[in-house]
C-alpha positions in Angstrom: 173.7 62.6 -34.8 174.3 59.0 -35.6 177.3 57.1 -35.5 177.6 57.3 -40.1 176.7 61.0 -39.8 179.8 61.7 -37.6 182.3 59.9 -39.7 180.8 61.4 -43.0 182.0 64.5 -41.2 185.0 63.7 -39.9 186.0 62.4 -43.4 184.7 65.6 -45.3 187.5 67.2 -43.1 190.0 64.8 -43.9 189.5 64.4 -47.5 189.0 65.9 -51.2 186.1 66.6 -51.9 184.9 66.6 -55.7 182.0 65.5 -57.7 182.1 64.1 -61.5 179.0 62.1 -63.4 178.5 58.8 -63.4 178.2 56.6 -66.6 177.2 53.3 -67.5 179.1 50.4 -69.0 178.2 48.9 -72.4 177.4 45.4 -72.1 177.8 44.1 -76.0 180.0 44.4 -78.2 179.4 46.8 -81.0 181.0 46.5 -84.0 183.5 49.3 -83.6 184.5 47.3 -80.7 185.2 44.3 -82.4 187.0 45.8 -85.1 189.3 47.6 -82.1 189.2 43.7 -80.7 190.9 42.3 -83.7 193.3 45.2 -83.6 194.7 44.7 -80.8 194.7 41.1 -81.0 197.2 41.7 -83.5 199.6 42.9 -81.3 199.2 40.2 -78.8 200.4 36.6 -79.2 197.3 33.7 -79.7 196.7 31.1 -77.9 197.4 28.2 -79.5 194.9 25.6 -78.1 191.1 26.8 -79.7 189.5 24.1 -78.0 190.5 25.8 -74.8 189.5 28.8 -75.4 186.2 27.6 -76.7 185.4 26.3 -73.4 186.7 29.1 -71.4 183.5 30.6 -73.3 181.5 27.8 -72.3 182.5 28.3 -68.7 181.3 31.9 -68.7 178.1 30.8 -70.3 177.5 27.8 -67.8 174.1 28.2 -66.2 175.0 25.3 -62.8 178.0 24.3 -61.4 178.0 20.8 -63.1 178.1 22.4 -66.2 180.8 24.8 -65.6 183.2 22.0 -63.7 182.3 20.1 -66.8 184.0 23.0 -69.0 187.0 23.2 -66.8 188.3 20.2 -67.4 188.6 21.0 -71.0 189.6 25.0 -70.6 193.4 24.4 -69.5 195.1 25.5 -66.2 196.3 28.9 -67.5 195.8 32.1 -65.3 192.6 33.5 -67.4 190.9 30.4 -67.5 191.1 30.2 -63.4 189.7 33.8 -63.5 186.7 32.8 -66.2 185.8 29.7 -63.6 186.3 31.5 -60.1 184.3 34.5 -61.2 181.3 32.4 -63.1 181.4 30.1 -59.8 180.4 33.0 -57.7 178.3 34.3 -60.3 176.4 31.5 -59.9 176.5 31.6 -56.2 176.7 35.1 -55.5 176.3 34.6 -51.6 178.4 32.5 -51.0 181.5 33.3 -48.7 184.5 30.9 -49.8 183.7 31.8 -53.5 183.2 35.4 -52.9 186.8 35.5 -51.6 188.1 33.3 -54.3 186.7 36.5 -56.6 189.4 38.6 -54.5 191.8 36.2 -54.1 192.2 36.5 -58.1 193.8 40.2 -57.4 196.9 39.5 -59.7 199.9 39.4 -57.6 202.2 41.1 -60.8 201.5 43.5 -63.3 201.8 41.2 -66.6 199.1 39.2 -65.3 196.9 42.0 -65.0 197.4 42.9 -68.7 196.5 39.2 -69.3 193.0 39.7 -67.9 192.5 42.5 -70.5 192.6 40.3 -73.3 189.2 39.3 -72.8 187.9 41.7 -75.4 190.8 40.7 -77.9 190.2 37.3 -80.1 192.2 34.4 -78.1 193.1 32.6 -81.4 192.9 32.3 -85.1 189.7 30.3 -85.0 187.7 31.9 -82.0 184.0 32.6 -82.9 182.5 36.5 -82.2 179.8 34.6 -79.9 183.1 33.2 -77.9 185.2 36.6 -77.9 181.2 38.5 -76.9 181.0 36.0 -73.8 184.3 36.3 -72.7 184.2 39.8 -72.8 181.3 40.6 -71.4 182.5 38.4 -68.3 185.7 40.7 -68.5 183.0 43.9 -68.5 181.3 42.4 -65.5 184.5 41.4 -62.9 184.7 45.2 -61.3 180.5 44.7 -60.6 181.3 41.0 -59.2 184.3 42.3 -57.0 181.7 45.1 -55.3 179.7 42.2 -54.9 182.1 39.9 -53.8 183.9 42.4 -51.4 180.3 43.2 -49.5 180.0 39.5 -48.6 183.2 39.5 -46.8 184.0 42.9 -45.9 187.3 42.0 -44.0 188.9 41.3 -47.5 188.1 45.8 -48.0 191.4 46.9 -48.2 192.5 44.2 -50.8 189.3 45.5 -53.2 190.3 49.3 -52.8 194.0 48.6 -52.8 193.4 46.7 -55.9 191.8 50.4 -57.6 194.9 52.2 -58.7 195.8 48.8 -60.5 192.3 48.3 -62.3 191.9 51.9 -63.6 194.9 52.1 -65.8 192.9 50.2 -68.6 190.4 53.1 -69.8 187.6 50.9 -70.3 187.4 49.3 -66.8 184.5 51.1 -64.6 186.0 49.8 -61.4 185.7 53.0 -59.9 182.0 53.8 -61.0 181.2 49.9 -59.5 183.0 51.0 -55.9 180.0 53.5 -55.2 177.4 50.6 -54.3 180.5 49.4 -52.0 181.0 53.2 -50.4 177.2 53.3 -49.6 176.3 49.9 -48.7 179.8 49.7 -46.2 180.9 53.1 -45.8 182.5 52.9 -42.4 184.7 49.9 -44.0 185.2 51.3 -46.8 186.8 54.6 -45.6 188.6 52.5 -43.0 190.3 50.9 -45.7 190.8 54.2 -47.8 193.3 55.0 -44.3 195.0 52.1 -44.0 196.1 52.8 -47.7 199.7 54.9 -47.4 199.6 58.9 -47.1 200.7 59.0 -50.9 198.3 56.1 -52.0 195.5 57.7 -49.9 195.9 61.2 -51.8 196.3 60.0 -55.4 192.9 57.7 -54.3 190.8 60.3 -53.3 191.3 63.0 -56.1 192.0 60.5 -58.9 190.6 57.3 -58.4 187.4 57.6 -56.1 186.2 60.4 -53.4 184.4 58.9 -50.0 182.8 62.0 -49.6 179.3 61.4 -50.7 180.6 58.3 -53.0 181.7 59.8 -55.7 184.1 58.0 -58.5 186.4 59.8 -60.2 188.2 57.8 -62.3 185.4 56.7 -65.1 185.9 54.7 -68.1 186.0 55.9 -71.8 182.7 56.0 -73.5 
């Protein structure tokens, strides 16, 4: 028996174990979604600056790093606009080390920040286009794939990703915890190392509501 095979083993003994079906995230925006978009939009303050937000598109669209630097210098210094460049940057350069922890170095710090990363899929401003709102929030969509990704190319930032699940779940639409499955099987012996650093509460509520170790399994999956 190799070394994985005990410590599957030894987890199955330690933790929950539960199974639940996996399901895929939409990638465009359907109509009912934008109509949702504009209604919560209407509980949220706009942006005032349209040129900003125009570029913040931009950014995510960039296709080299000229272009997207190009973009930043007209998207504003605000706290979504440093998530739109850090995460197109690694997009864009997806093995790289320095920007893969710049990806999980955006973990917001406070709770209202968070809820500022969720108005991706919400129009910005008065004048924002439906191909600008699509872009932005299909890079939204994509940031729980890009932090497994990120999180794989430097595994010592683990605990961060999985301490970062309990946070990421309460929006219903985020598949955060369906994305941590290529992370359980492609690191498993970090990733359950991390799973015990987390506190004995933090650890339960993780492994029967958010995610399972045991054979990968998420638990927490978005709304369809």
């Amino acid at each position: 028996m190799n070394r994985n095979q005990v410590t599957h083993w030894i987890v199955a003994l330690i933790l929950c174990c539960s199974f639940c079906a996996i399901s895929s995230a939409q990638e465009w925006l359907t109509p009912q979604e934008r109509e949702q978009a504009l209604k919560k939009a209407e509980e949220l303050p706009f942006d005032e600056n349209c040129d900003q937000i125009a570029a913040m598109a931009n950014m995510a669209r960039a296709k080299s790093t000229a272009e997207l630097k190009a973009w930043k210098q007209k998207s504003g210094d605000s706290y979504r606009a440093q998530i739109v460049y850090t995460f197109r940057f690694f997009e864009l350069h997806p093995v790289d080390r320095r920007a893969a922890s710049a990806v999980l170095s955006m973990i917001p710090p406070k709770k209202d920040q968070d809820t500022e990363t969720y108005g991706f899929a919400t129009y910005l401003c008065k004048d924002e286009s439906d191909r600008d709102l699509t872009t932005l929030a299909e890079l939204g969509w994509r940031r729980p794939r890009d932090m497994a990704r990120a999180v794989l190319v430097v595994p010592d930032r683990m605990l961060d990703y999985v301490s970062y699940a309990y946070q990421s779940v309460q929006d219903p639409e985020n598949d955060y915890a369906v994305q941590m499955k290529s992370v359980c099987r492609a690191d498993y012996v970090d990733f359950v190392k991390a799973v015990h650093k987390l506190s004995p509460e933090d650890m339960k509520w993780f492994v029967t509501r958010i995610f399972n170790p045991v054979g990968c399994h998420p638990l927490a999956l978005p709304e369809q």
